[in-house]
C-alpha positions as CSV (number, residue, x, y, z in Angstrom):
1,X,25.0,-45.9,-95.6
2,X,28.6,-45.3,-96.0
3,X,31.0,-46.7,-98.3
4,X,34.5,-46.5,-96.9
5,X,37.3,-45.8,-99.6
6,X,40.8,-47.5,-98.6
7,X,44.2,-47.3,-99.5
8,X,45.5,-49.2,-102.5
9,X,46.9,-52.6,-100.5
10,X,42.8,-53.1,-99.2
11,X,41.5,-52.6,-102.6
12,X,42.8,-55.7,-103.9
13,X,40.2,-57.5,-102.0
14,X,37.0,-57.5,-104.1
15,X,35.2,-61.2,-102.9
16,X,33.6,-60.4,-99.6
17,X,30.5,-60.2,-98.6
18,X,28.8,-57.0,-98.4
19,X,27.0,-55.6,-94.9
20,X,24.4,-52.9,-96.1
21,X,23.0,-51.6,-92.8
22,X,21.2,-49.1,-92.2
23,X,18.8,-48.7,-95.5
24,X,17.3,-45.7,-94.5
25,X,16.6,-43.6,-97.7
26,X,17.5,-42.6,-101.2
27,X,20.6,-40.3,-99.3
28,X,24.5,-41.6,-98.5
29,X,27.2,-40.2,-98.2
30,X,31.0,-42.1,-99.4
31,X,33.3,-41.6,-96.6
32,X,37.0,-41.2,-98.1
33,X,39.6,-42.4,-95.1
34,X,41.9,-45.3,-94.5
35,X,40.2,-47.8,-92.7
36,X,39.3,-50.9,-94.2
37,X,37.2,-53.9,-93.2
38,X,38.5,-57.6,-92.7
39,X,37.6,-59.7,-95.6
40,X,35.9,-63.1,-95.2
41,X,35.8,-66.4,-97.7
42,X,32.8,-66.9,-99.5
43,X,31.3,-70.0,-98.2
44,X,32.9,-69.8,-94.6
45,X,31.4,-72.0,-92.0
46,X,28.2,-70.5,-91.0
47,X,26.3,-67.3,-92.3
48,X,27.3,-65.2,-89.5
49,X,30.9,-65.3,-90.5
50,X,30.4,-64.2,-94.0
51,X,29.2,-61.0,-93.2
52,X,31.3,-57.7,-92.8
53,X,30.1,-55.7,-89.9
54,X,30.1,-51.8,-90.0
55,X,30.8,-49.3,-92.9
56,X,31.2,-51.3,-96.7
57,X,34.6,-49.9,-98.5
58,X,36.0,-49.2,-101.4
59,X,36.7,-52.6,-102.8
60,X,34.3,-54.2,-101.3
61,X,30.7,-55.0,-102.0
62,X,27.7,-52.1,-101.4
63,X,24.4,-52.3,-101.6
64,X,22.2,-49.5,-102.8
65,X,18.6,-48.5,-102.9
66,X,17.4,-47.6,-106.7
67,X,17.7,-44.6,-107.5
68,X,20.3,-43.4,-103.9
69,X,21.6,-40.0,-104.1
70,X,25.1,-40.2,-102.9
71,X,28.5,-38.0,-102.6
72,X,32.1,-38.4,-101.7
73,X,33.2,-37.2,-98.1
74,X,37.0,-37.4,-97.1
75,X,36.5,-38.2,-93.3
76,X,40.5,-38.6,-92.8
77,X,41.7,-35.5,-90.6
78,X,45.3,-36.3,-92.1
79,X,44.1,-35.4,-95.5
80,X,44.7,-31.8,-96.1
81,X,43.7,-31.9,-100.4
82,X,42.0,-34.7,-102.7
83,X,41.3,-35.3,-106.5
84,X,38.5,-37.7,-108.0
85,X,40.4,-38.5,-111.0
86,X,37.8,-40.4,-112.2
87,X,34.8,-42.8,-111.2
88,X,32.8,-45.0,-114.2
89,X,29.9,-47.2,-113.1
90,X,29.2,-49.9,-115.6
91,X,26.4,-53.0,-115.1
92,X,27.6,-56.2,-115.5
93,X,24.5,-58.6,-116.7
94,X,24.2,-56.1,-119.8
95,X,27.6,-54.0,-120.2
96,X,25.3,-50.9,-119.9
97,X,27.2,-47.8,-118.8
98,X,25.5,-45.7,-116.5
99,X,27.6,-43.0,-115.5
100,X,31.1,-41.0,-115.2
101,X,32.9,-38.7,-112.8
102,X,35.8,-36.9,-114.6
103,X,39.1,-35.0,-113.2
104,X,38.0,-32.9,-110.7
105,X,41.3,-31.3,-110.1
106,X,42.9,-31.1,-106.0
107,X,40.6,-30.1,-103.3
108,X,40.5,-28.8,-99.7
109,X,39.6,-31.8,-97.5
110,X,36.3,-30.3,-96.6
111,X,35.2,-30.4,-100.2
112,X,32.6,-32.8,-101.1
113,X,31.8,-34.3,-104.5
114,X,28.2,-34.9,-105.8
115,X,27.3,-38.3,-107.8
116,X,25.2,-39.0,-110.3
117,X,21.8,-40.7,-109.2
118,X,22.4,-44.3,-109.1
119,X,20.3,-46.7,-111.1
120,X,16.5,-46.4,-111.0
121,X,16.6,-50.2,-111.9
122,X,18.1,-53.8,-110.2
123,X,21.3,-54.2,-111.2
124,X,25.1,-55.9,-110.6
125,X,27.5,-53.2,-111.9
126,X,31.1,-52.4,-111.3
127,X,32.1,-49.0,-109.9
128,X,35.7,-48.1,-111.6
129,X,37.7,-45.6,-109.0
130,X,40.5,-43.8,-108.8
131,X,41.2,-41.1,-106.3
132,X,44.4,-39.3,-104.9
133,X,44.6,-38.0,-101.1
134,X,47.3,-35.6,-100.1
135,X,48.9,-36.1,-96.2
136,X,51.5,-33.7,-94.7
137,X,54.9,-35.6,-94.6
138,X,55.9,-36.7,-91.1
139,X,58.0,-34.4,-89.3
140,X,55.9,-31.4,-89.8
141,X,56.2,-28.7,-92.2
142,X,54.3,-27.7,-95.5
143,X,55.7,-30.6,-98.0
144,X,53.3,-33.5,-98.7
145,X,53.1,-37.1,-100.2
146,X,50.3,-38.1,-102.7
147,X,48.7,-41.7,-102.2
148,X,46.6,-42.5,-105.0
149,X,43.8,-45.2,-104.6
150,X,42.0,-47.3,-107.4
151,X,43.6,-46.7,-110.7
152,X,41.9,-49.4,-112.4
153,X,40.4,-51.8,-109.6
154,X,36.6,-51.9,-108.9
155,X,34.7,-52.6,-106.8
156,X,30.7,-54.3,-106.7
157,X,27.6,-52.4,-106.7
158,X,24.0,-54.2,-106.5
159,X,20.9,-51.9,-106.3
160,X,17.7,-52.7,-104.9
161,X,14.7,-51.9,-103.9
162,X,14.7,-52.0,-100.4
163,X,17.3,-53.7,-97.8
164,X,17.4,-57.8,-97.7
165,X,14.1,-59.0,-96.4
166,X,13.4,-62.6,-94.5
167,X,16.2,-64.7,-93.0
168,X,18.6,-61.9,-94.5
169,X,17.8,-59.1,-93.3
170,X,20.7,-57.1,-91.5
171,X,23.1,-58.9,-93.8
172,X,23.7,-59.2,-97.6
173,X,25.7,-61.8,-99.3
174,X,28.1,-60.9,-102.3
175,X,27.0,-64.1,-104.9
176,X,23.5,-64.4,-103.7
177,X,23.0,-60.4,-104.5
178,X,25.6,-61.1,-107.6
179,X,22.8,-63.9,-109.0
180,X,19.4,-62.2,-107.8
181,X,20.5,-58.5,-109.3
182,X,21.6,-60.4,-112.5
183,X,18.4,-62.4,-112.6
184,X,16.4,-59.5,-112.2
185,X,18.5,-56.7,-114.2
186,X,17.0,-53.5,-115.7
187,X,14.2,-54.2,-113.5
188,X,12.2,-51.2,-112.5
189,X,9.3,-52.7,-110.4
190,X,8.9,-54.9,-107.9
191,X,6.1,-56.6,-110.7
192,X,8.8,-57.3,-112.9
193,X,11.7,-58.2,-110.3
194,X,9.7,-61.3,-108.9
195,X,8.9,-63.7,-111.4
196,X,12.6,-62.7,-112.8
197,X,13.9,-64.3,-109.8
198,X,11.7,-67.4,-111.2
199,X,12.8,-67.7,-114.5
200,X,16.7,-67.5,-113.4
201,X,16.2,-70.3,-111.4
202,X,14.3,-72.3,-113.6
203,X,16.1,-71.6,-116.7
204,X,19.5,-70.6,-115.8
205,X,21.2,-74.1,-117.0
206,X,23.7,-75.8,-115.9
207,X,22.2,-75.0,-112.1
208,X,19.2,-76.7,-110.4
209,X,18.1,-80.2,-111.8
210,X,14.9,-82.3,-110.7
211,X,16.2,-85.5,-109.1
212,X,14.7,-88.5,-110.3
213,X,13.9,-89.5,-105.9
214,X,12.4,-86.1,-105.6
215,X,14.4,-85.8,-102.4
216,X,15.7,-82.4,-100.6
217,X,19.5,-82.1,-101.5
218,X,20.5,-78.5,-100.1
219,X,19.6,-78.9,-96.8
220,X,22.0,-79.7,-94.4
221,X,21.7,-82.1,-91.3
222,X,21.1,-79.8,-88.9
223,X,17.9,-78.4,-91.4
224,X,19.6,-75.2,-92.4
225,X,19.2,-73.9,-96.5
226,X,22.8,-74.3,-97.4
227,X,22.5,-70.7,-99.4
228,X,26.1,-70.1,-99.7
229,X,26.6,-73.5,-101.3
230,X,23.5,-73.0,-103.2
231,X,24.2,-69.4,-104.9
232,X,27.8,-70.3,-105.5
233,X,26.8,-73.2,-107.8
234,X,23.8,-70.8,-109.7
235,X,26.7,-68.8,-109.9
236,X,29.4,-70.8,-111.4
237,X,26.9,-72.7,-113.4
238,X,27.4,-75.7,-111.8
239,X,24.6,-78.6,-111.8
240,X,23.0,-79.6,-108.6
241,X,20.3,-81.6,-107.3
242,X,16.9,-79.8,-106.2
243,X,13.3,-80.9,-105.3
244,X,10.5,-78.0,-105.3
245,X,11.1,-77.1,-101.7
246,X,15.1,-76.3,-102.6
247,X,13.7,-74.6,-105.4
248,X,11.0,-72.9,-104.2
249,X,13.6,-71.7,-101.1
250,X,16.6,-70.8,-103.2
251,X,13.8,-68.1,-105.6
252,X,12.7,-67.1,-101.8
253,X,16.0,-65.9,-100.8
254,X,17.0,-64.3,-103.9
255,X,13.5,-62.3,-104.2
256,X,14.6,-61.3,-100.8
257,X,17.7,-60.4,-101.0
258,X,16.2,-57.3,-103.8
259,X,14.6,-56.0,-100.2
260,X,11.0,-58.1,-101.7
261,X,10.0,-60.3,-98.5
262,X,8.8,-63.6,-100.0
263,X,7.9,-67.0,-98.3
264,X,7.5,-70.4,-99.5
265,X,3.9,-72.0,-99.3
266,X,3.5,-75.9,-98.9
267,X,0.5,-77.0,-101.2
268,X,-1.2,-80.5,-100.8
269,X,-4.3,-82.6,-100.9
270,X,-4.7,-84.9,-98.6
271,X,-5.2,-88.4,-101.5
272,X,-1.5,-86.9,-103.2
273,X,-2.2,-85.9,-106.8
274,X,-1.1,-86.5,-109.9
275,X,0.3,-83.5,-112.2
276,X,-0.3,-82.6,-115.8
277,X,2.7,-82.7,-118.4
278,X,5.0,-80.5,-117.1
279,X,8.5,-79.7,-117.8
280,X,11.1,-80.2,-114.5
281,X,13.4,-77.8,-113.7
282,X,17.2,-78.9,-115.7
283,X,15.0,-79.3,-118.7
284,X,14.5,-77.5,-121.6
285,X,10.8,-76.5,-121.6
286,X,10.4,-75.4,-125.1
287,X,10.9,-79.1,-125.9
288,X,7.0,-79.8,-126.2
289,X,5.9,-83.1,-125.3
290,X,9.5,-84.8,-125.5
291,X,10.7,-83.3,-122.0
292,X,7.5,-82.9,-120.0
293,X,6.3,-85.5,-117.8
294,X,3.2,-86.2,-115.1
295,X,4.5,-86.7,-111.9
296,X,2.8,-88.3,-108.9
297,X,3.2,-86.1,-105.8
298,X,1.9,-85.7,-102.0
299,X,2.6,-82.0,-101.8
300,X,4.4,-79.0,-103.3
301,X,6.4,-76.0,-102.4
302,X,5.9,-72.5,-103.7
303,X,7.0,-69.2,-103.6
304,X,4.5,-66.5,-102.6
305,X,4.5,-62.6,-101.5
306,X,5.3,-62.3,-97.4
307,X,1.3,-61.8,-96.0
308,X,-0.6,-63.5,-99.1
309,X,-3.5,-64.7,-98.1
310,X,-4.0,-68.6,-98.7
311,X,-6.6,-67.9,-101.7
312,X,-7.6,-68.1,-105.3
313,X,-6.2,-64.8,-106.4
314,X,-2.9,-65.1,-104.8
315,X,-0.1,-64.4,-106.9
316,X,2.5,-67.6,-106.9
317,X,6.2,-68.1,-108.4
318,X,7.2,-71.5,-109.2
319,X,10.4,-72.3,-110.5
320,X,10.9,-76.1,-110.0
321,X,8.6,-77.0,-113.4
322,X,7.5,-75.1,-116.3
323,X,3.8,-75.5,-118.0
324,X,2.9,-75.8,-121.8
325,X,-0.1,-73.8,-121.5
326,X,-0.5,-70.7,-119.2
327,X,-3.8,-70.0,-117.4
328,X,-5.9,-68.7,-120.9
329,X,-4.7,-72.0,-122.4
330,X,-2.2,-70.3,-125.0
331,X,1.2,-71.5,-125.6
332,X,3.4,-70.6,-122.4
333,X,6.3,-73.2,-121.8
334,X,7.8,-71.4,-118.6
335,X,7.0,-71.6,-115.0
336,X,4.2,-70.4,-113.6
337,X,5.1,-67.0,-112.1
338,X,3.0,-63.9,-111.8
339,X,3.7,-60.6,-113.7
340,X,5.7,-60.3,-116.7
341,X,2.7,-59.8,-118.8
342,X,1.3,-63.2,-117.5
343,X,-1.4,-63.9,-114.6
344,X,-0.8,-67.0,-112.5
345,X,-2.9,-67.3,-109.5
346,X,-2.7,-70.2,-107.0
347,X,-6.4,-71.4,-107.6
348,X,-6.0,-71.3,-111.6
349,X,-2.0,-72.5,-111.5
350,X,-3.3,-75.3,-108.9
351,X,-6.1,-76.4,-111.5
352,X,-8.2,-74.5,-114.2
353,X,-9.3,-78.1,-115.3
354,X,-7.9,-81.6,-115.5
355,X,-5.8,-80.4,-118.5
356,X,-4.6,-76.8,-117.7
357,X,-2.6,-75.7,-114.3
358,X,-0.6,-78.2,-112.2
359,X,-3.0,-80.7,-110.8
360,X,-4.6,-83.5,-114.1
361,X,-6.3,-86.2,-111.1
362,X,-8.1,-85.6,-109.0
363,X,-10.9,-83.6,-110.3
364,X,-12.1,-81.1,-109.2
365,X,-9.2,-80.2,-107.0
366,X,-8.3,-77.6,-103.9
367,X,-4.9,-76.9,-102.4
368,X,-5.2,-77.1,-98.7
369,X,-2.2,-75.8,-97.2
370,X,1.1,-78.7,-96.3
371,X,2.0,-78.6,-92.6
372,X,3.7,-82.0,-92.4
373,X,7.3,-81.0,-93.4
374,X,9.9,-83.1,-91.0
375,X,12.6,-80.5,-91.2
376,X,13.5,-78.1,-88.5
377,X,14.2,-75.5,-91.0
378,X,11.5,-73.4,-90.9
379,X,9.7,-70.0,-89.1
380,X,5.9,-70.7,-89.7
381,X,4.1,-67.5,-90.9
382,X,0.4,-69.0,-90.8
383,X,0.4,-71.2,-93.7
384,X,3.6,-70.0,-95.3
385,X,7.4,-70.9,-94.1
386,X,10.9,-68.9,-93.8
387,X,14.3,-71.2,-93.8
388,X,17.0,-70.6,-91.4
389,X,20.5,-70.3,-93.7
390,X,24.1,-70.8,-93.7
391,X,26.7,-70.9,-96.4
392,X,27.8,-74.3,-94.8
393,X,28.3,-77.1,-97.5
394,X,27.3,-80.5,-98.1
């Protein structure tokens, strides 16, 4: 991967999307030269057009595997001498500062300058820059003019484990990376990353809110996942409408946008059910009993790992409700997502009994998998779905 460093009138531009291609190690090099990349509107009209193709720069978004080993390369043959005057890396969910680059003093061209290891954890951090390059004057001779770059801009920096997985992969997109790396921050495993990407949708408030119809709200009518629309609103805290299968999407795309491949699973029985208590998504779930509710359902979206099989013991993430009690019947009052030092598993989460998991009536009761959706949306993997995306909006 390169990151290509531009002159001062590029670096201005820091909200465009970033293209992370290829991911193909722990090992980059930053390519120092003048060439920059054209900048595109967040929220353009389809996904293709809010991706930048080739070589990230300076001032625009990058995307780097935990833990990337990475120097500086000036790949301008004009430049005859450099100087790093200083780089600071800093994340942005917890102000944590993770590394510096002082004064390095001029160097030849061919020099190169080693950076610190990047994170070994998800994060959304800034990368402070400033650098000077030194050209020959035009019209020959020894004398040179100094053009210094940076000098108190940044630039965006995510850091995952792996590149964009799903209907993302090839591309990355600058707010959907901004909300998953925040959601996720300090993350180390993938364990931990994954139900973090539940628990920021479920609880990051104002965002996604149950509608009373239980309708879909951020599809659009041609049945795409309007993701740029979607993470722009998570972003800016804005409250939006979202059944379980905009939900369930929206923690699918951000758990693959950390380079995690994820799929949402359609569970049903073929009578409809009727759920236990449980806490919708725009609510407070720590408000025991005043804000939970039974709801009466004919199916339910899910997110799940890519290749889980459609069993007992598969680990599930559900962000569109929160339960009371967890699995062991102990106090819990989040939604059900696997890891973070709880178990949810789709037999137990569907129903441990009529009082505990999501399923009260009927009794017994076993999730058969929910092929029935109307929308032209989605990419069937077996029992589990992808959605095609664009940033159009409503």
């Amino acid at each position: 991967m390169y990151i290509v460093i531009n002159d001062a009138k590029i670096n201005t531009y820091l909200r465009i999307l970033v293209y992370s291609s290829p991911f193909n190690g722990a090992s980059s090099e930053i390519r120092c030269d003048k060439r920059c990349s054209v900048p595109h509107a967040v929220g353009e009209t389809d996904a293709s057009s809010d991706n930048i193709p080739g070589s990230p720069a300076i001032g625009t978004p990058c995307c780097f595997m935990l833990g990337s080993q990475t120097k500086l390369v000036v790949n301008d043959p004009k430049v005859v001498s450099w100087d790093v005057i200083s780089l600071s890396l800093d994340g942005q969910p917890t102000k944590r500062h993770y590394w510096s680059v002082g004064d390095t003093g001029m160097m030849p061209a061919s020099q190169t300058v080693t950076l610190p290891a990047m994170p070994s954890n998800v994060d959304y951090a800034w990368l402070y820059y400033d650098i000077v390059l030194s050209y020959p004057l035009p019209g020959g001779g020894t004398n040179t003019v100094v053009e210094q770059m940076g000098g108190g801009y940044h630039q965006d920096m995510f850091f995952t484990f792996a590149a964009p997985q799903g209907p993302l992969v090839g591309t990355g997109w600058d707010n959907v990376l901004k909300v998953s790396c925040t959601n996720a921050s300090q993350s180390t495993t993938i364990a931990d990353a994954e139900p973090a990407e539940t628990f920021g949708v479920f609880w990051d408030h104002p965002g996604f809110y149950y509608p009373g119809n239980t309708a879909v709200y951020c599809f659009n009518s041609n049945g795409q996942y309007m993701l740029g629309w979607v993470s722009d609103n998570l972003l800016n805290r804005v409250p939006f409408r979202g059944n379980c299968l905009d939900c369930s999407t929206a923690n699918a795309l951000l758990t693959d946008s950390l380079g995690i491949n994820t799929l949402t699973r359609q569970l049903t029985i073929d009578s409809g059910f009727t759920t236990n208590p449980i806490c919708p998504v725009g609510s407070d779930a720590t408000l025991w009993p005043s804000t939970y509710s039974s709801f009466a359902w004919g199916w339910h979206s899910i997110a799940v790992p890519y290749g889980s099989a459609f069993g007992g013991g598969t680990s599930i993430f559900d962000p569109t409700e929160a339960q009371h009690l967890n699995l062991d019947g102990n106090s819990y009052e989040n939604p059900p997502a696997d890891g973070l030092g709880s178990f949810w598993s789709q037999g137990g989460y569907w129903q441990t009994n009529p009082s505990r998991g999501l399923v009260s009536s009927p009794n017994p009761s076993y999730p058969l998998p929910y092929t029935g959706l109307p929308y032209p949306i989605f990419q069937s993997y077996g029992d589990d779905w992808i959605s095609f995306v664009t940033a159009n909006k409503p």
